[in-house]
Kinemage of the C-alpha trace (Angstrom):
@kinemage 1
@onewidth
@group {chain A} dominant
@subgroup {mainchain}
@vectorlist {calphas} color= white
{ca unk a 1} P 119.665 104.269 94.753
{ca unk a 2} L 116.256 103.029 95.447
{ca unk a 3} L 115.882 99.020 94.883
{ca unk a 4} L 112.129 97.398 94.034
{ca unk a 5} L 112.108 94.260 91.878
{ca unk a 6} L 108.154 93.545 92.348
{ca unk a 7} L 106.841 93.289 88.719
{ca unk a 8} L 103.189 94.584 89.571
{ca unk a 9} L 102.136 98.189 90.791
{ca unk a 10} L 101.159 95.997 94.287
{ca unk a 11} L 101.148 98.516 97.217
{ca unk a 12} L 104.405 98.152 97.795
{ca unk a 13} L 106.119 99.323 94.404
{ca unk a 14} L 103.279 102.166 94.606
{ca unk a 15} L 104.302 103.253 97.443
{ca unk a 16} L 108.377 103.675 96.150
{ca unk a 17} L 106.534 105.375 93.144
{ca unk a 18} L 105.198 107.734 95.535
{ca unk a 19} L 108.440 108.664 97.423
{ca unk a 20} L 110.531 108.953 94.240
{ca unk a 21} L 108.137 110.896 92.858
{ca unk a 22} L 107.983 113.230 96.108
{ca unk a 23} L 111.610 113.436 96.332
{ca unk a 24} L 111.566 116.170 93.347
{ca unk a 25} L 112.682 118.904 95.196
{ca unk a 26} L 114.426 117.505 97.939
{ca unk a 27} L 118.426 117.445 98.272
{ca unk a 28} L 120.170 114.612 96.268
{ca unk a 29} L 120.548 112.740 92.963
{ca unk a 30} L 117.954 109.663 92.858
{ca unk a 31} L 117.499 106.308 90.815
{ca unk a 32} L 115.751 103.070 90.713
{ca unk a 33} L 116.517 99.500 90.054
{ca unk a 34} L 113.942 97.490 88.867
{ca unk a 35} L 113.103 94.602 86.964
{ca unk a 36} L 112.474 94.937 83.270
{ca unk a 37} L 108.977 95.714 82.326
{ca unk a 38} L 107.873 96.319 85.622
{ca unk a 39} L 104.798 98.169 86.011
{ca unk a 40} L 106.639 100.894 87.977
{ca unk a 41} L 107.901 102.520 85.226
{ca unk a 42} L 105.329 104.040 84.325
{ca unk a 43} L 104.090 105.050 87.627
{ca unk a 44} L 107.656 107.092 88.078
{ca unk a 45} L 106.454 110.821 87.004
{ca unk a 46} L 109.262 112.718 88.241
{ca unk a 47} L 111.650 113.272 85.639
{ca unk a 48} L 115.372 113.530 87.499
{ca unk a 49} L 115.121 109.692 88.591
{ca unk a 50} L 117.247 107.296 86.482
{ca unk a 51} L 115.626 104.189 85.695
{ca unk a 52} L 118.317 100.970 85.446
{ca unk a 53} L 115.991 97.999 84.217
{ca unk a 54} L 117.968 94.820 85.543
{ca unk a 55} L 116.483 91.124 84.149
{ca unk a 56} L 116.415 88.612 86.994
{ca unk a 57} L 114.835 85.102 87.609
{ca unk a 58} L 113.831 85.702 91.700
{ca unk a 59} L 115.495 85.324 94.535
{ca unk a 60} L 117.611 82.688 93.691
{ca unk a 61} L 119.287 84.058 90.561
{ca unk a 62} L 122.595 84.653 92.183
{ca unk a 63} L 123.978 86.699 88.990
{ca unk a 64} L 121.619 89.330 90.179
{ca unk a 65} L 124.193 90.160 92.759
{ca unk a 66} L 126.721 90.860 89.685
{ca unk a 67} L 124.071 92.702 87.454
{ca unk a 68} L 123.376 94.928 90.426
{ca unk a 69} L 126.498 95.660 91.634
{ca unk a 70} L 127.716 96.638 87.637
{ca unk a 71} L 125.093 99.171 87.982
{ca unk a 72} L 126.460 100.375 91.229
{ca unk a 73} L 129.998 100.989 90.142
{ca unk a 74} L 128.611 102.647 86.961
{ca unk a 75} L 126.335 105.023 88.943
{ca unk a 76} L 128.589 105.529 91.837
{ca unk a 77} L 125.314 106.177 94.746
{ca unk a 78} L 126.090 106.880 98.329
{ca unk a 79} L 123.455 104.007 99.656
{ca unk a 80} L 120.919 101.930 98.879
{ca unk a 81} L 117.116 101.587 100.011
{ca unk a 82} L 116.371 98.179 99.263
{ca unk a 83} L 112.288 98.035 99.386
{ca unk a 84} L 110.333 94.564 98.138
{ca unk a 85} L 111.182 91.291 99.752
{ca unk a 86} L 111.610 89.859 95.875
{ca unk a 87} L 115.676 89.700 95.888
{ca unk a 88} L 116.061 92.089 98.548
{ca unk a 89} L 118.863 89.613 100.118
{ca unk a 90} L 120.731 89.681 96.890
{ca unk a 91} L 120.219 93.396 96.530
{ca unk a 92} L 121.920 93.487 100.163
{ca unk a 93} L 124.988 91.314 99.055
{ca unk a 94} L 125.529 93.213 96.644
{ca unk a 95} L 125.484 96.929 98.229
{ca unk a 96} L 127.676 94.942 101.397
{ca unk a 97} L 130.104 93.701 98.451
{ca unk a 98} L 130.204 97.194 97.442
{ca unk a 99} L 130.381 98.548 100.926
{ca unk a 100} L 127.584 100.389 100.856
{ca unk a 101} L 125.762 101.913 103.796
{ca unk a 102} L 121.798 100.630 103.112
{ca unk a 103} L 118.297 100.365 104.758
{ca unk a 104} L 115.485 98.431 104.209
{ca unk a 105} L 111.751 99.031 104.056
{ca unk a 106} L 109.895 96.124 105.822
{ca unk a 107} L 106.202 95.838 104.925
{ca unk a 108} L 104.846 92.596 106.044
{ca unk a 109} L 104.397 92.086 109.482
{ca unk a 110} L 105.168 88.130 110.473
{ca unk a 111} L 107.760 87.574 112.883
{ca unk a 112} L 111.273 87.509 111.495
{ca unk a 113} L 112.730 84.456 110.575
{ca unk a 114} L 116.787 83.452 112.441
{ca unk a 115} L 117.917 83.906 108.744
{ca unk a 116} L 116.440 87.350 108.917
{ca unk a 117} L 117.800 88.385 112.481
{ca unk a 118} L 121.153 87.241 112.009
{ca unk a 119} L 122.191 87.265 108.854
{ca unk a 120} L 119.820 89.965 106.452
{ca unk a 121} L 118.834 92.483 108.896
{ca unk a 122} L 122.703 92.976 110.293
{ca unk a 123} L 123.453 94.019 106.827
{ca unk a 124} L 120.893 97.145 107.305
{ca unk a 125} L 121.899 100.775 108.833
{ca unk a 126} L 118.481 100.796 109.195
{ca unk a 127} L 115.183 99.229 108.965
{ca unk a 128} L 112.167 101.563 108.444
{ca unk a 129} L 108.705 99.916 108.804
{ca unk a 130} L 105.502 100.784 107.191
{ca unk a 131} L 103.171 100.470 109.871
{ca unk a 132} L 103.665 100.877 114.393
{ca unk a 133} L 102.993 97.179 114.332
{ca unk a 134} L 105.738 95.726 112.347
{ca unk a 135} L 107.922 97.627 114.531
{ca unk a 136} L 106.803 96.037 117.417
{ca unk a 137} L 107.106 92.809 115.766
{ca unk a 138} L 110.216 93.387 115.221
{ca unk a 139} L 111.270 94.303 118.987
{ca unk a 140} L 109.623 91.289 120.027
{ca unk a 141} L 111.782 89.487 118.230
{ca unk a 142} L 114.772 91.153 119.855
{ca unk a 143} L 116.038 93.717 116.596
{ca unk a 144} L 117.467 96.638 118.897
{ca unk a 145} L 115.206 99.470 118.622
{ca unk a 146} L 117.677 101.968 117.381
{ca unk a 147} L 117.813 100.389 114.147
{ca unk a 148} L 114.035 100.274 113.846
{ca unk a 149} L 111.811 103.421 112.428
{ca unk a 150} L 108.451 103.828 111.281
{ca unk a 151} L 107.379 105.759 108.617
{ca unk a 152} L 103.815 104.752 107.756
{ca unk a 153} L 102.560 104.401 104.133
{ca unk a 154} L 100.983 107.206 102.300
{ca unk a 155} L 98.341 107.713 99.840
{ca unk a 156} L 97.716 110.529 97.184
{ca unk a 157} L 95.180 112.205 98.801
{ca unk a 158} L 94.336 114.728 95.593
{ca unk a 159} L 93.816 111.400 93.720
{ca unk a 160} L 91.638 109.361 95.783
{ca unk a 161} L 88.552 111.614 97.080
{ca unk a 162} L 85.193 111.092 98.292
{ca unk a 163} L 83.857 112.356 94.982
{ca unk a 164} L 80.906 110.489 92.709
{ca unk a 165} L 81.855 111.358 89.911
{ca unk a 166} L 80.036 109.173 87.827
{ca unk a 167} L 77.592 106.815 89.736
{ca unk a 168} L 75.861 105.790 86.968
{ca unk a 169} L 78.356 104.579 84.921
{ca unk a 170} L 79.420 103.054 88.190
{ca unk a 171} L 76.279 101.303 88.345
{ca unk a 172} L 76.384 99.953 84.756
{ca unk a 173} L 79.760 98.929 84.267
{ca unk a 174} L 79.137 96.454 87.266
{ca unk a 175} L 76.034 95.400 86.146
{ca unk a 176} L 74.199 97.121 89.385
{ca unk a 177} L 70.686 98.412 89.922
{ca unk a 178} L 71.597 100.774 92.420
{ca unk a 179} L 68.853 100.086 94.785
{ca unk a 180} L 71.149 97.883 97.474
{ca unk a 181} L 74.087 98.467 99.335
{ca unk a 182} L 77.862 97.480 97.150
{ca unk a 183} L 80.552 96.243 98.997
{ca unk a 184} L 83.796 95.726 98.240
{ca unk a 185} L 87.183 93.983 98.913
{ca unk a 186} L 90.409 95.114 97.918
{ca unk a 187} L 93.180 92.470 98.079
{ca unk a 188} L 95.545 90.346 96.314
{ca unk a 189} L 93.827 86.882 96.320
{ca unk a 190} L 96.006 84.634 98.518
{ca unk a 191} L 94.923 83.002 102.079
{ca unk a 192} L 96.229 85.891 104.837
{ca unk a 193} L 94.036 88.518 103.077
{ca unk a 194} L 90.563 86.180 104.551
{ca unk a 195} L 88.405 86.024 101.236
{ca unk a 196} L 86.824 82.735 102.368
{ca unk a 197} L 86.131 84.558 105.821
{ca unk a 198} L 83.949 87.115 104.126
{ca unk a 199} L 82.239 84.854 102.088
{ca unk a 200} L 81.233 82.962 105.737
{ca unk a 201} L 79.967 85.990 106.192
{ca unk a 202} L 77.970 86.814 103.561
{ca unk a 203} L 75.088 84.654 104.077
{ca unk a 204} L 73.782 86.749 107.186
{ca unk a 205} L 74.463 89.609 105.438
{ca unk a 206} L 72.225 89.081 102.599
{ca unk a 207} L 69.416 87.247 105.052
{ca unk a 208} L 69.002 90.828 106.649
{ca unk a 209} L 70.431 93.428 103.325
{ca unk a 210} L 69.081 91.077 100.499
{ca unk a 211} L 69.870 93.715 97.817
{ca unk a 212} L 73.583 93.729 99.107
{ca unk a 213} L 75.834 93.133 96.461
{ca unk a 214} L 80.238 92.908 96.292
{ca unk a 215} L 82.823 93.467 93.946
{ca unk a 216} L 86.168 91.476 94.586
{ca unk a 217} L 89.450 93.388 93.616
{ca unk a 218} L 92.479 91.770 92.788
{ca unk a 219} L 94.669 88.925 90.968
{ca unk a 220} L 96.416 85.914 92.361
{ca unk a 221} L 96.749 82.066 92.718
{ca unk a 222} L 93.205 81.696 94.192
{ca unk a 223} L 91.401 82.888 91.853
{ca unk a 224} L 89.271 79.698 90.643
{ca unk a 225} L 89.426 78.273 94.212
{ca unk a 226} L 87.386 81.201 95.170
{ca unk a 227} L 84.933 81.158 92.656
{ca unk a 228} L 84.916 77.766 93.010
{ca unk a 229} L 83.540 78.213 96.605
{ca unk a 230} L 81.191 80.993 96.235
{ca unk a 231} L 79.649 79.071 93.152
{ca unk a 232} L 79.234 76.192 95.767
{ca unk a 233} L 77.153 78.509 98.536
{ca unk a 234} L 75.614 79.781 95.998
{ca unk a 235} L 76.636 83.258 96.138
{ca unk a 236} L 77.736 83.782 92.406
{ca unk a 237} L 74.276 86.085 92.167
{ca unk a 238} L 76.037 88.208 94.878
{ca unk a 239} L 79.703 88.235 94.262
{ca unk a 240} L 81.260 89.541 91.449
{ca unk a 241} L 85.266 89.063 90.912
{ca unk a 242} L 86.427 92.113 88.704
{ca unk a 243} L 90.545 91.568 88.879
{ca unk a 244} L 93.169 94.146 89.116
{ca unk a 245} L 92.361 97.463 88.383
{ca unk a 246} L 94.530 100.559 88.080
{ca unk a 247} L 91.372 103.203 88.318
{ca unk a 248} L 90.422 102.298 91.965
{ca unk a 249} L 90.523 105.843 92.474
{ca unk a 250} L 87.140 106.306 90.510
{ca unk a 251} L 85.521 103.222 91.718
{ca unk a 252} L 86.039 103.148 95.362
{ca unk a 253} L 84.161 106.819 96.044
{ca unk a 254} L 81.073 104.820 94.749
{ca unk a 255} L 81.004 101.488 96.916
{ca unk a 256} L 79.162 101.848 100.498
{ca unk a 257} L 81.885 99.721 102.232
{ca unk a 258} L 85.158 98.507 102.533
{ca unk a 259} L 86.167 94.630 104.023
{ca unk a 260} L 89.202 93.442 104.682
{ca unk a 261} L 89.303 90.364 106.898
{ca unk a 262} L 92.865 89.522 106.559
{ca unk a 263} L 94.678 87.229 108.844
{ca unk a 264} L 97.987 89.790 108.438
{ca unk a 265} L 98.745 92.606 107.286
{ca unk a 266} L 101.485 95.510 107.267
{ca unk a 267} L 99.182 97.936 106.967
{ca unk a 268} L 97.183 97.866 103.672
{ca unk a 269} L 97.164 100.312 100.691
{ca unk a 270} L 93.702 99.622 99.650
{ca unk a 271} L 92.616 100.529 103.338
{ca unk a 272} L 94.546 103.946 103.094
{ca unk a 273} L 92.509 104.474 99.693
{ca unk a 274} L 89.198 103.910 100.815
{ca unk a 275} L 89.665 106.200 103.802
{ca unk a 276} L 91.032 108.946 101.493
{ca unk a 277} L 87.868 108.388 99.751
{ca unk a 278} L 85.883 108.419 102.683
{ca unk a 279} L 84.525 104.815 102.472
{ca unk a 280} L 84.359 103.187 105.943
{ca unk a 281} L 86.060 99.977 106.816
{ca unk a 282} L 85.029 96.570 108.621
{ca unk a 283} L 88.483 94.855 108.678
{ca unk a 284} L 90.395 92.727 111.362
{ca unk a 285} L 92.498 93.460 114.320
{ca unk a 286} L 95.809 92.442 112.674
{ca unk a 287} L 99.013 93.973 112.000
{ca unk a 288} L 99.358 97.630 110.840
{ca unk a 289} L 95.050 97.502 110.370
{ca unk a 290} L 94.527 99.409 113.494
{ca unk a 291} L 96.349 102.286 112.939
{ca unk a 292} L 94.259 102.800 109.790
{ca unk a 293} L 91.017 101.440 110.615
{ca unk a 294} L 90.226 102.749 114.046
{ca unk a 295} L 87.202 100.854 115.741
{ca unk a 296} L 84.117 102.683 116.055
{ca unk a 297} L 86.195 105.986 114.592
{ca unk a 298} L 85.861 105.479 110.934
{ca unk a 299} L 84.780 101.803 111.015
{ca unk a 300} L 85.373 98.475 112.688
{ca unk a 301} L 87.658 95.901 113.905
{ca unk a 302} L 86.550 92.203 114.253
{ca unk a 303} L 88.730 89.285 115.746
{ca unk a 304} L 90.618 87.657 112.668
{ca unk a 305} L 88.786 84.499 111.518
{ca unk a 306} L 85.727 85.454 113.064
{ca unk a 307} L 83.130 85.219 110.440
{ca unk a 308} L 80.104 86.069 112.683
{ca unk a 309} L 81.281 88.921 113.956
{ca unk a 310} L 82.497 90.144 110.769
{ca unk a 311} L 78.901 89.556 109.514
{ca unk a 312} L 77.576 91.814 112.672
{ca unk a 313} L 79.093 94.547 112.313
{ca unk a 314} L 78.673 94.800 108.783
{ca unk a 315} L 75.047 94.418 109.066
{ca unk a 316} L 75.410 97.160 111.746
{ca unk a 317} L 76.967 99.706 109.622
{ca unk a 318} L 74.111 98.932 106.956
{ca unk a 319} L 71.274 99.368 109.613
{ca unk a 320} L 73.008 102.616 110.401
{ca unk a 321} L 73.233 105.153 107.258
{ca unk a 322} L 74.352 107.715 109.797
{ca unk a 323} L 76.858 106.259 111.177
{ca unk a 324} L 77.990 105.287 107.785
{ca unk a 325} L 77.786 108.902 107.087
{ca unk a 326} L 80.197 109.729 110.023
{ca unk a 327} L 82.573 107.131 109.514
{ca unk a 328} L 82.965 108.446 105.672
{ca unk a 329} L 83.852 112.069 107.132
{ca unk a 330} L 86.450 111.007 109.682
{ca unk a 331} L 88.177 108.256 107.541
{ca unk a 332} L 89.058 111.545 105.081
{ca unk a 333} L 90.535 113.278 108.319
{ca unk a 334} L 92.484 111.016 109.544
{ca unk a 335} L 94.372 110.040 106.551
{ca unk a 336} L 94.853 113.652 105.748
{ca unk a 337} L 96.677 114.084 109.088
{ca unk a 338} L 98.715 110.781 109.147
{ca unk a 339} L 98.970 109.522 106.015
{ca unk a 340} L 100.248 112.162 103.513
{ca unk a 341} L 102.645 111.591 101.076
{ca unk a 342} L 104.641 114.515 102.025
{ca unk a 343} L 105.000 113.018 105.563
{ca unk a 344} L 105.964 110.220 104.427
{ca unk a 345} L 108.640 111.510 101.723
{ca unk a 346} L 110.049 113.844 103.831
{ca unk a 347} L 110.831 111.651 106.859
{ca unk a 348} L 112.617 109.010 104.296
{ca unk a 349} L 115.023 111.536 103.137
{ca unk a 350} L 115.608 112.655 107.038
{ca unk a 351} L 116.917 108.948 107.567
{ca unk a 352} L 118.785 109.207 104.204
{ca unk a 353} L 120.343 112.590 105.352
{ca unk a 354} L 121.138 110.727 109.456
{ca unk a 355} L 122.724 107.358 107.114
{ca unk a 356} L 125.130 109.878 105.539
{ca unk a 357} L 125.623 111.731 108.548
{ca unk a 358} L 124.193 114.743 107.345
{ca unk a 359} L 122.845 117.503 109.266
């Protein structure tokens, strides 16, 4: 019994989509625990998972712990994977109440908290992490390595291709001319992704690539603080904030460039997308980033914070159409060969099969 209890179709709850959806085919019964009207309902295509929709009020609506454990004892499962960090302790007393074996999917990658090492992560078989650099977070912080795998994200690779399939629409929709370079930035709008360190940026940018223009992906609490400050630099001509969208898959292909100057990361959906689409990268050296961006491979990695050398190498790329060109073909081939959602379903259900002691 898979838990997520994120209410939007973040990377996180896409990726659970992804490997309940992939587990069609593979041994054992599967459901999912959610919270009511979550968006990943409708993102779960494969027909033999159960859905239990369980109302909750966050992580400190203790009856959760009851709610979930009802559906436990009605459904009978032989462990839990307990995925988002949105009641994930709860989830965990329950399936310990209910002795349980369970693991947890760990996605961000700041250093565990003392109420993480000794009292939530004990209550884990297993803790699988999305990217090499959680992991290593994690040993740093002294969680024996046994208990730690990683089992990188995945992206649908049929679904997000380097295919234009409709540039001019593209080009209207966005209210572009087509005759300057479009960048974009794909990322929920809170401090650690580094919005305002992009917009630093931009200035230099446009002094060299005038025509340069970029679309801003994503919801979130800082929203009018943003606008706020590129209205103030004067770079609302420039910068265009178009929300959350759930067709990335036919916009990316069309945008020149990917940027993603977060402070931290666990690895980054949106990164894994715009490789698949082969759409290179200028992000920073944090987290889970470098095992999807690799410098000078299909893109670049800047110090985090650095706004001049994030404007640099952007303004490098753009001088360079060829190496653009090269960066688009290996950023397809390397997500192809790390990154597949097959490789990533079938190694969960190998640590599902070693939990039950399976062979």
């Amino acid at each position: 019994m898979h838990v997520e209890m994120g209410r939007h179709l973040y990377g996180g709850a896409r990726q659970v989509a992804y490997l309940l959806n992939g587990l069609k085919g593979h041994s054992g019964e599967y459901g999912l625990v959610c919270a009511a009207g979550a968006e990943i309902i409708g993102a779960i295509t494969n027909p033999d998972v159960k859905i239990h929709r369980i109302k909750t009020k966050g992580d400190l609506d203790v009856h959760f712990i009851g709610r979930l454990r009802e559906v436990i004892r009605r459904e009978k499962p032989d462990m839990l994977h307990i995925h988002s960090r949105r009641g994930d302790m709860l989830s965990a007393l329950a399936g310990r109440l209910e002795k349980l074996p369970m693991v947890h999917s760990r996605r961000v990658d700041n250093p565990p908290s003392f109420f993480d090492l000794h009292f939530k992560f004990p209550l884990f078989k297993t803790i699988i992490t999305i990217s090499k650099g959680i992991r290593e977070v994690l040993l740093e912080a002294g969680v024996p390595a046994h208990r730690v795998i990683c089992i990188p994200s995945a992206v649908d690779t049929e679904r997000f291709r380097p295919v234009r399939v409709n540039r001019q629409g593209f080009l209207q929709e966005f209210g572009l001319t087509g005759d300057g370079p479009v960048l974009a930035m794909i990322a929920q709008l809170i401090p650690r992704k580094g919005h305002a360190v992009f917009f630093e940026a931009l200035p230099a940018i446009l002094a060299k690539h005038p025509r340069t223009r970029v679309l801003i992906f994503g919801r979130g609490p800082l929203k009018d603080e943003l606008t706020r400050a590129v209205q103030k630099q004067g770079l609302d001509k420039f910068v265009r904030f178009e929300g959350f969208r759930t067709d990335l898959e036919h916009v990316i292909p069309h945008v020149d460039m990917v940027v993603h100057p977060a402070f931290m990361e666990g690895l980054g959906v949106s990164l894994l997308e715009a490789a698949a689409c082969g759409v290179p990268i200028v992000a920073c050296r944090a987290g889970g980033i470098p095992e999807i961006v690799r410098d000078k491979f299909n893109g670049f990695l800047v110090k985090p914070g650095d706004s001049k050398s994030l404007a640099r190498h952007i303004i490098a790329l753009l001088d360079e159409p060829d190496q653009l060109q090269l960066f688009s073909l290996t950023g397809r081939k390397l997500v192809l060969e790390h990154f597949s959602i097959e490789r990533m379903v079938r190694d969960n259900h190998r640590v599902y099969l070693e939990t039950l002691g399976i062979q």
